[in-house]
C-alpha positions in Angstrom: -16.6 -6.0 -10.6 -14.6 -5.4 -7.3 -14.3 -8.8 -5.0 -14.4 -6.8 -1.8 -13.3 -9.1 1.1 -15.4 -10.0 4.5 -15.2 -7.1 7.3 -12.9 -7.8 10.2 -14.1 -7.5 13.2 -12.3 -7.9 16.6 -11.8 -11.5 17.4 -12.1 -12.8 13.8 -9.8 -15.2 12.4 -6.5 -14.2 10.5 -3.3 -15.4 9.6 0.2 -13.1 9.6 2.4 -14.1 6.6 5.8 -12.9 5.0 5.4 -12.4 1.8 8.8 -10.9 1.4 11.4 -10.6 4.2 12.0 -11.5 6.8 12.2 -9.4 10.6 15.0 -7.4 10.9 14.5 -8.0 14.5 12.8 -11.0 16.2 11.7 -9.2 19.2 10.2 -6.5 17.6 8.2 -9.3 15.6 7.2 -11.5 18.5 6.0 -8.0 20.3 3.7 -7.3 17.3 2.4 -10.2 17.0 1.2 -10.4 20.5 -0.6 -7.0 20.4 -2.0 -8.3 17.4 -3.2 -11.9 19.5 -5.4 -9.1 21.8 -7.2 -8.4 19.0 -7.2 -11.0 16.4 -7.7 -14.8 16.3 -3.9 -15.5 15.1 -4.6 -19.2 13.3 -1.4 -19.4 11.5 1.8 -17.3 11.6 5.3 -16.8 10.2 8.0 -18.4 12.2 11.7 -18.3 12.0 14.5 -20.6 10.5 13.2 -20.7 6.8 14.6 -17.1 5.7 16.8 -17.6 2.7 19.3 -14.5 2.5 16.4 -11.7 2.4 13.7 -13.5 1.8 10.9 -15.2 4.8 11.5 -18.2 3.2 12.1 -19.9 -0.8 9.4 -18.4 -3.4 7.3 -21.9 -3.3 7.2 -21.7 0.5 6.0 -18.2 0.8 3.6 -18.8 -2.0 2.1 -22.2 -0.3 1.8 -19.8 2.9 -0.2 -16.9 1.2 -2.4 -19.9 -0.9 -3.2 -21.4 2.6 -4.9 -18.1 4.0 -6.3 -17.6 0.7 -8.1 -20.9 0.5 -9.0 -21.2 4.6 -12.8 -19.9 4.9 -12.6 -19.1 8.2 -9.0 -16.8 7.4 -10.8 -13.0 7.3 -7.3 -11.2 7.2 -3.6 -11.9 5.8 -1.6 -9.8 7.7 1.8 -9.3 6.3 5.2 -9.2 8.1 6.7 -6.7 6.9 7.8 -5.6 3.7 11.6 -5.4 2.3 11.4 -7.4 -0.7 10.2 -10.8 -2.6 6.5 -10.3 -3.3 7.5 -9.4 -6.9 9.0 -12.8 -7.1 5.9 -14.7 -5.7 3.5 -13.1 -9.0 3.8 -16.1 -11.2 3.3 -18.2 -8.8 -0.1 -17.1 -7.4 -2.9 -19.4 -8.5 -5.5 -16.4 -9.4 -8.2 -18.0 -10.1 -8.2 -19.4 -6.4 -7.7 -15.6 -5.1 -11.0 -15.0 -7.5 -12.9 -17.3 -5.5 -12.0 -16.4 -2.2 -11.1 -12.3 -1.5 -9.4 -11.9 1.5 -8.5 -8.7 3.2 -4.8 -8.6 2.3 -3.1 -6.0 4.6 0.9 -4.5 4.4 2.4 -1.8 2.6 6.0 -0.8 0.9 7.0 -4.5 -0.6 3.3 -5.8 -0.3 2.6 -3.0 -3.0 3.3 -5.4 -5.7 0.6 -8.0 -4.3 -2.2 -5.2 -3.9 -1.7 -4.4 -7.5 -1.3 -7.4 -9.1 -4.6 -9.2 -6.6 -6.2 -5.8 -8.2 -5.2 -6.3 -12.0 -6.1 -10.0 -11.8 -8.3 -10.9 -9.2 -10.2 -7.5 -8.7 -9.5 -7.8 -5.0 -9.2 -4.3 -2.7 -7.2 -4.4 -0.2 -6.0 -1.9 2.7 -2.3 -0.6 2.5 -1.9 -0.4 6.0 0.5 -1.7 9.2 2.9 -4.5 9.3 3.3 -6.8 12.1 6.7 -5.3 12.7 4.8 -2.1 13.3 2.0 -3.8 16.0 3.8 -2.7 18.9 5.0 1.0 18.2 2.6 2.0 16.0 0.3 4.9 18.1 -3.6 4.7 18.6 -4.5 7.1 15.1 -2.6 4.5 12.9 -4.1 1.6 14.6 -7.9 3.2 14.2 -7.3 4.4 10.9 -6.8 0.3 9.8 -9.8 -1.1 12.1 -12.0 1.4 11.0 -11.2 0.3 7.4 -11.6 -3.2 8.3 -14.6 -3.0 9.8 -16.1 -1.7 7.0 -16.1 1.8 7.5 -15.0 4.9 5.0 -13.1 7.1 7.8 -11.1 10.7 6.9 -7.9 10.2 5.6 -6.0 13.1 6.9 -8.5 14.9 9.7 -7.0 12.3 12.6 -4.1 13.1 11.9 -1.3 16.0 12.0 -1.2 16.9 8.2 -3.3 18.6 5.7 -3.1 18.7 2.0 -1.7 21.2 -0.1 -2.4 21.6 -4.0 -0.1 21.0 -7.0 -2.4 21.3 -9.7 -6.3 22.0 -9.8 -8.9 19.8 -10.8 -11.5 17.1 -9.7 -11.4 13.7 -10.5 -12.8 10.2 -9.3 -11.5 6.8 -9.7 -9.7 4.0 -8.3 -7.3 4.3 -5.6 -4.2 2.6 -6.8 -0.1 3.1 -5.8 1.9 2.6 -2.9 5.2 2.3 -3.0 7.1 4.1 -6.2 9.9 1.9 -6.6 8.0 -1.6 -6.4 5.0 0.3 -8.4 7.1 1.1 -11.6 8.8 -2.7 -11.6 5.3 -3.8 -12.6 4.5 -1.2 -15.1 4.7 -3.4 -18.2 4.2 -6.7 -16.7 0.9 -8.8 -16.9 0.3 -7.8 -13.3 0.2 -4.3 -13.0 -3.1 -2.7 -13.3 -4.8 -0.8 -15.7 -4.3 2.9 -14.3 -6.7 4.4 -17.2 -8.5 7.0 -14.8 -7.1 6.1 -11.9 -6.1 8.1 -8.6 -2.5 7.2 -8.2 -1.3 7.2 -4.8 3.1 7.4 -4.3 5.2 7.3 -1.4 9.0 6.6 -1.2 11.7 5.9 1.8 15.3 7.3 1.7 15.6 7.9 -2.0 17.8 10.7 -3.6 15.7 13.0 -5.7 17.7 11.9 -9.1 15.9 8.3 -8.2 12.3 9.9 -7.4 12.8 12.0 -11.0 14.2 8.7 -12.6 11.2 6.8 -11.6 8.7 9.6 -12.3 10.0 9.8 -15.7 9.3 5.8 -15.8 5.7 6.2 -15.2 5.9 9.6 -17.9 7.5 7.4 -20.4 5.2 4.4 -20.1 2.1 6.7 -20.1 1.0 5.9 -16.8 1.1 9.9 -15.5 -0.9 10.5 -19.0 -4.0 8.2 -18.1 -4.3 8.7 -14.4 -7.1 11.4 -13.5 -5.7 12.3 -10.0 -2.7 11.9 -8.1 -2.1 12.0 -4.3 1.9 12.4 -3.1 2.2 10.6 0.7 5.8 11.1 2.1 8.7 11.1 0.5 12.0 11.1 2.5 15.7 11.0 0.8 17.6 10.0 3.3 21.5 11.2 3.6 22.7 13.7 0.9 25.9 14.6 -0.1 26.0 18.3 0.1 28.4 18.6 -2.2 26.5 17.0 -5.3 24.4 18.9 -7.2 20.8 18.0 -7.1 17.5 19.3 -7.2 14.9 19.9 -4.3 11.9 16.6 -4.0 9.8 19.5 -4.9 11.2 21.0 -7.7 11.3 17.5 -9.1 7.4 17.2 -7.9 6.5 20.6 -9.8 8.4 19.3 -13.2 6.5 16.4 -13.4 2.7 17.6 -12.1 3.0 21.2 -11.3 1.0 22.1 -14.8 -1.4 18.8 -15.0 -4.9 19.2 -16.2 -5.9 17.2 -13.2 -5.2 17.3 -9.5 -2.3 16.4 -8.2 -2.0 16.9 -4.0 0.9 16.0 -1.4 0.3 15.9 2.1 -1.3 12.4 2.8 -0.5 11.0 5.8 1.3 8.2 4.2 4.3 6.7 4.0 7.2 4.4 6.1 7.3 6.5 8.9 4.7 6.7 11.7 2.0 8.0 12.0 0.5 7.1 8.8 -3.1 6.3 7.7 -4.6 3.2 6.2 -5.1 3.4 2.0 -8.0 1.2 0.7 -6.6 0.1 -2.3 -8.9 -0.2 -5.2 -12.1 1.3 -4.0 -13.7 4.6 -5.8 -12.2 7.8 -4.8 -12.5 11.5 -5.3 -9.7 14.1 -5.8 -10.7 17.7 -5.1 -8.1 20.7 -5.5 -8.8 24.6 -6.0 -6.0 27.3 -5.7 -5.9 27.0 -1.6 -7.7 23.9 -0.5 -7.6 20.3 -1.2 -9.5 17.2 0.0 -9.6 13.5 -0.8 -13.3 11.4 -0.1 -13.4 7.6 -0.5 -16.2 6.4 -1.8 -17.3 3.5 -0.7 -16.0 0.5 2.1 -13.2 -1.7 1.0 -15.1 -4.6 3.0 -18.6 -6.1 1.8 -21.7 -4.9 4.2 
């Protein structure tokens, strides 16, 4: 059974935590953070002078930080950061059966990946894979309505706001859970006690400046462990490689994409909206979801609210 968090409506009570890195740019934090204030009830939030190297702070202090949200009653939200890295290194540490007892609306994407999955696996929470603090200030008015909507508890389009549209790898329909996020982070938990069960799942994968022999190595990860044998659907977000070397061989992003999904028995799309760059729209992470794809057209329908009523 899904523990599906509290809505979050304007003016309700969060706290903003870095669960991984730290800013790359204090400004740009302090910026975000105040948009957020217009909206939110900020009650507790990051500050500097504890980063250690790239982490927010040592693993025990960033793991205290996330438990106090957790345990707060009145804390509706955790709002992350940003992401880089750490949350990995925070997994043993997370006391799960407190997160069982209270399901907060965990928000963030890229690094956070690793908590929505693991909260998923072992605390059934959903959570929304959405904008960072870091983002508050820049991000434009679809990005920002694609996450309240979700928070408040309603089940908006992911694509129609925004200036994309889906295009079929491989036909099929299928319904599941919505699970992924970031590749990279996604396939360091495959095989740990905190990655989910992706039996039937629709797997959702994005990646940031990554040469296509690192997309086709991690691909061939989740081949190899089974994981792209068990899902029933899979949605491709963005994908950028960054700087190439044009004089090493390589292989297209979507040549790579066709050898791995082109002939599935279940539909594989790319197109979402999602990804580091912005505009991007809000995921809600472990909430029922159908996959649709014919010849021509695709679509995507979530199924139900990734808050409570």
């Amino acid at each position: 059974m899904l523990r599906r968090p509290p809505p979050l409506p304007p003016g309700a009570s969060i706290a903003v935590v870095a669960p991984a890195s730290a800013p790359r740019d204090l400004t740009t934090y302090e910026e975000g953070l105040a948009r957020l204030q217009d909206t939110y009830d900020v009650r507790t939030a990051w500050t500097s002078g504890t980063e250690r190297g790239y982490l927010a702070a040592p693993d025990a202090d960033r793991a205290a930080a996330l438990h106090q949200a957790i345990e707060d009653p009145e804390i509706r939200a955790i709002i992350c950061v940003r992401g880089g890295y750490g949350g990995l290194r925070l997994l043993p540490r997370i006391d799960w059966a407190l997160a069982r007892a209270h399901p907060t609306l965990l928000v963030g994407y890229s690094d956070v990946t690793a908590l929505h999955l693991a909260l998923y696996a072992r605390a059934r929470w959903t959570g929304l894979s959405g904008p960072v603090v870091t983002e508050w200030l820049q991000a434009d008015a679809a990005t920002l309505e694609s996450f309240e909507a979700w928070s408040r508890g309603e089940t908006p389009a992911l694509v129609d706001t925004f200036d994309a549209s889906l295009t079929p790898l491989s036909r099929g329909i299928a319904t599941g859970p919505l699970l992924g996020g970031n590749l990279a982070v996604l396939t360091r938990l495959v095989g740990t006690p905190f990655a989910p069960d992706f039996e039937g799942a629709i797997l959702v994968l994005e990646e940031v400046a990554e040469a296509p022999y690192r997309v086709d190595r991690m691909l061939a990860h989740l081949q190899l462990a089974g994981v792209l044998d068990t899902v029933s659907g899979v949605l491709l977000g963005e994908f950028t490689t960054g700087d190439l070397d044009p004089e090493t061989p390589t292989l297209s992003l979507d040549a790579v994409f066709d050898d791995y999904f082109g002939d599935r028995s279940y539909p594989v799309v790319t197109g979402l909206p999602y990804g580091h760059r912005l505009p991007r729209c809000t995921l809600p992470i472990g909430v029922p979801t159908q996959l649709q794809a014919s010849d021509r057209d695709a679509s995507v329908t979530v199924q139900s609210p990734v808050v409570t009523g």
